[in-house]
Structures are given as C-alpha cells and as structure tokens.
C-alpha positions, -999 to 999 in steps of 0.1 A, spaced: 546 -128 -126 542 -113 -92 520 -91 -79 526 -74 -48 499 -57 -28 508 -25 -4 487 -30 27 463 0 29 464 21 58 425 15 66 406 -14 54 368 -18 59 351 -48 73 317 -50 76 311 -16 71 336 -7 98 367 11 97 397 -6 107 439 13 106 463 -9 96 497 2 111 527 -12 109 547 23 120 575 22 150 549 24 178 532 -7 162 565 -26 164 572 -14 205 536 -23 208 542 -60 193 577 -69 203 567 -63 236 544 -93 239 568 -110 211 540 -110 184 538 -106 148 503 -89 145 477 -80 163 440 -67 156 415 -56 180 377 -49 174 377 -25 201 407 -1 185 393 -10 153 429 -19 142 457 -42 131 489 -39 135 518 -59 115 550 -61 132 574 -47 103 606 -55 113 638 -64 92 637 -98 111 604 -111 89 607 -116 55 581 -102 33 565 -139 32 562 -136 73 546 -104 67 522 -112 39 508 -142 59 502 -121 97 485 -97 78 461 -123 61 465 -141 98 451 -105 113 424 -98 89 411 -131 97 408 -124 133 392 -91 127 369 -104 97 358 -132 125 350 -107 152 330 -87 130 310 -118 113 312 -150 135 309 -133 167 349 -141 176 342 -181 173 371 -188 152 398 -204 174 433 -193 172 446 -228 157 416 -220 129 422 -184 120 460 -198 117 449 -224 93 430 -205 70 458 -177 68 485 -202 55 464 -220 33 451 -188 21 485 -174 18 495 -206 1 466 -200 -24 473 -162 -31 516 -171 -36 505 -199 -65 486 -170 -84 519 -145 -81 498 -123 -50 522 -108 -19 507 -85 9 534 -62 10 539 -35 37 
C-alpha cells in the first residue's frame, strides 16, 4: 500500500513560515542554476523543480533533501554540510519508500 503525500504550499519550521513552490517561476528559477531544489532562510522558502524530467521518486527525495537544509538553518545554525543534508535525505527517503510514504507534488 502506498501512501502519497501532496507537498503543502507552507510548511512551518520552528515556528517559522516557510512557501513551498514548485509553480513555473520556481522551475525558471532552478533550471537556471541546473538544480533540483532550493530553500532559503532568508525568503523563507523552498522550491522543488517540478519538471516532467524527474520522476516522482527525484521529487520526493529534493523535497526531503530541501527541508533538511531549511530544518538545519533554523536548528543547527546551517552546520550541516551539503554531502550530510544529502545523506540523511536518501536514507530518509529510503526509510519513508519501505513504509509505502511518497512526497508528491
């Protein structure tokens, strides 16, 4: 049995409001740089490349990958490294797929 998630628009962390887009402008935004995601503390928002190109798999997993980056600058002050936060969002994604759970956009 699967259960698929629809990633909210906003998402709180730490008692902050965060957007979670993953509209046209979000894809310009991203492709431009040739990213996936992206958060930033400073917007207060992620954004999930949501392109035809990713499967939903590749999607579930930046948006774990993205909330980890914005859950770190919130809570550890930004200390996670890059090769960390990357880590922790397959193994976490690897977790969540055994128990049937999909971040779906």
């Amino acid at each position: 049995m699967k259960h698929e998630i629809k990633v909210p628009k906003r998402i709180k962390i730490g008692g902050i409001d965060y957007k979670v887009k993953a509209d046209t402008e979000a894809r310009h935004e991203l492709s431009s740089h040739s990213w996936r995601g992206s958060s930033s503390s400073v917007k207060r928002e992620i954004l999930i490349h949501n392109s035809d190109v990713y499967n939903q798999q590749d999607k579930s997993v930046t948006f774990l990958h993205e909330l980890l980056h914005s859950i770190s600058d919130v809570y550890c002050a930004n200390h996670v490294a890059e090769d960390d936060v990357d880590g922790l969002a397959n193994g976490l994604h690897q977790v969540l797929e055994q128990f049937g759970i999909r971040f779906v956009l």
